[in-house]
C-alpha positions as CSV (number, residue, x, y, z in Angstrom):
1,X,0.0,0.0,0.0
2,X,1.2,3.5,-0.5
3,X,-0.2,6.7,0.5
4,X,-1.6,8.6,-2.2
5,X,-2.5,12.5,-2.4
6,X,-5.2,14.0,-4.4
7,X,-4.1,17.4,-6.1
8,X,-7.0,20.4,-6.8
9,X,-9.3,20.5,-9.0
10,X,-8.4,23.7,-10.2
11,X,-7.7,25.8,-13.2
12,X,-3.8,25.7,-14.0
13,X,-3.7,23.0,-11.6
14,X,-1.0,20.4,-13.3
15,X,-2.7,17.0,-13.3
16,X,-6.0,18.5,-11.6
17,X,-8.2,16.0,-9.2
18,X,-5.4,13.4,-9.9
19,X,-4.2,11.2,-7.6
20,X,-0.4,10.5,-6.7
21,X,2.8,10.8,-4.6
22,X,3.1,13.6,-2.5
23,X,5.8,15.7,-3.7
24,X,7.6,19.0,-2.6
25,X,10.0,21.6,-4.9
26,X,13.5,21.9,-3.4
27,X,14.0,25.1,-1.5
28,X,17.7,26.9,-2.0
29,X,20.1,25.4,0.2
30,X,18.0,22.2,0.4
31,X,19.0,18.3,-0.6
32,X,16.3,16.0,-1.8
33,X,16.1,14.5,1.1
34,X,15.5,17.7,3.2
35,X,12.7,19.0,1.0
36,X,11.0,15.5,1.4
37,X,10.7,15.5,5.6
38,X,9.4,18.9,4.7
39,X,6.7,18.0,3.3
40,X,5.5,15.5,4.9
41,X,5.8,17.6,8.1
42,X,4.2,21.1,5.9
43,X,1.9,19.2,3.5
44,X,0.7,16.3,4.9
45,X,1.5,16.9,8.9
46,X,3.6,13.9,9.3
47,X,7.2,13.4,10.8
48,X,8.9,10.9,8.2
49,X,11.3,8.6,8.8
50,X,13.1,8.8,5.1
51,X,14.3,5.5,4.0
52,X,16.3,4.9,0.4
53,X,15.9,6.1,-2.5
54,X,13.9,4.1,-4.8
55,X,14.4,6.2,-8.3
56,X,15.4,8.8,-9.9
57,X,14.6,10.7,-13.1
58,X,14.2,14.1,-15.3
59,X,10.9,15.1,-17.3
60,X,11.3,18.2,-19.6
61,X,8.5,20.6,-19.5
62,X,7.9,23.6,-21.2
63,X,10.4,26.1,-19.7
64,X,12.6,23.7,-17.3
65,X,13.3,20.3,-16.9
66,X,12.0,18.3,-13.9
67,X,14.1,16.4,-11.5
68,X,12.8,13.7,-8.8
69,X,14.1,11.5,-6.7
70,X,11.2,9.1,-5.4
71,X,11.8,7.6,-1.7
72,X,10.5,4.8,0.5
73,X,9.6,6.4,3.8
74,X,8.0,5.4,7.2
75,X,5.4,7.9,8.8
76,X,3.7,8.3,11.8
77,X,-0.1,10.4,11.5
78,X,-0.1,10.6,15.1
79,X,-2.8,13.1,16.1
80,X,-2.7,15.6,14.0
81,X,-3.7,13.7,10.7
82,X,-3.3,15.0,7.0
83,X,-2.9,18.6,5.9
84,X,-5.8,19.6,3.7
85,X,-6.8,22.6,2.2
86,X,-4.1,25.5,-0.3
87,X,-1.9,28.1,0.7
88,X,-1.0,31.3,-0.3
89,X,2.4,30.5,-1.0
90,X,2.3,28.7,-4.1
91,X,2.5,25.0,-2.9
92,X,0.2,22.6,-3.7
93,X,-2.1,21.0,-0.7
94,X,-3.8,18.6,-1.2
95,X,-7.6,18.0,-1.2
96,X,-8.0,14.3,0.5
97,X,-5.8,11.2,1.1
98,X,-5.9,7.6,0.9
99,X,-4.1,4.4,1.4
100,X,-4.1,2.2,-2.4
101,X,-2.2,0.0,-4.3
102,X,0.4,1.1,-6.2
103,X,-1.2,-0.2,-9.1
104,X,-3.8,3.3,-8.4
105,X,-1.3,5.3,-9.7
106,X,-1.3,4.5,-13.4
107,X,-4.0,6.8,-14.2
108,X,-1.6,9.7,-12.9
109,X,1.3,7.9,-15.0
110,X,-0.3,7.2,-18.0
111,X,-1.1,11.7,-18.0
112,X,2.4,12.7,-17.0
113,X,2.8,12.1,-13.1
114,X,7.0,12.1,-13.1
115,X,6.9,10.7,-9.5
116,X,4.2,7.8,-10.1
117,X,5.6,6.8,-13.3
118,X,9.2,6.3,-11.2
119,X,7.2,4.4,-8.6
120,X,5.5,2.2,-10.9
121,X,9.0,1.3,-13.0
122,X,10.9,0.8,-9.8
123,X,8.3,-1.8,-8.8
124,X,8.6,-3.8,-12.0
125,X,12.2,-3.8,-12.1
């Protein structure tokens, strides 16, 4: 089982109402690894407990190329659950959670989803 995030359903949203892998941009002066336990801590509202990494890969979009690293992690919801809801920041939040099988993220792939398509490769390797 993995934990999937569903992203807005809202205009200029990328991959809107989709399901996936919770992800987080790199901040200046941040690894990989960093900007991950940030998220889950500013996104989600879980301390994670970063494992390996499981893949890596690049995806060129219009005006940059994405990077992403895609890692196994333990996480504890404790009491305070899920972040839901936006932010005025520019970060995506998410609109609901779930537990699935990995096998729920080929919708997401098959429409672009860098992180789900990495997940889904490195489980068929």
């Amino acid at each position: 089982m993995v934990l999937m995030v569903q992203r807005p359903n809202e205009p200029g949203e990328e991959l809107p109402g989709m399901w996936g892998l919770p992800a987080a941009s790199i901040r200046a002066g941040e690894t990989c690894a960093e900007a991950a336990v940030r998220a889950g801590r500013d996104k989600l509202g879980v301390e994670l407990d970063l494992q390996d990494a499981l893949a890596f890969g690049q995806q060129e979009r219009d005006s940059y190329v994405l990077t992403m690293t895609v890692y196994r992690a333990n996480l504890d919801v404790g009491e305070t659950g899920l972040k839901l809801g936006s932010t005025h920041d520019g970060t995506t939040q998410y609109t609901s959670w779930r537990w699935a099988s990995p096998e729920a993220l080929q919708p997401a792939a098959d429409l672009g989803s860098l992180c789900s398509k990495l997940y889904l490769r490195w489980l068929k390797a």
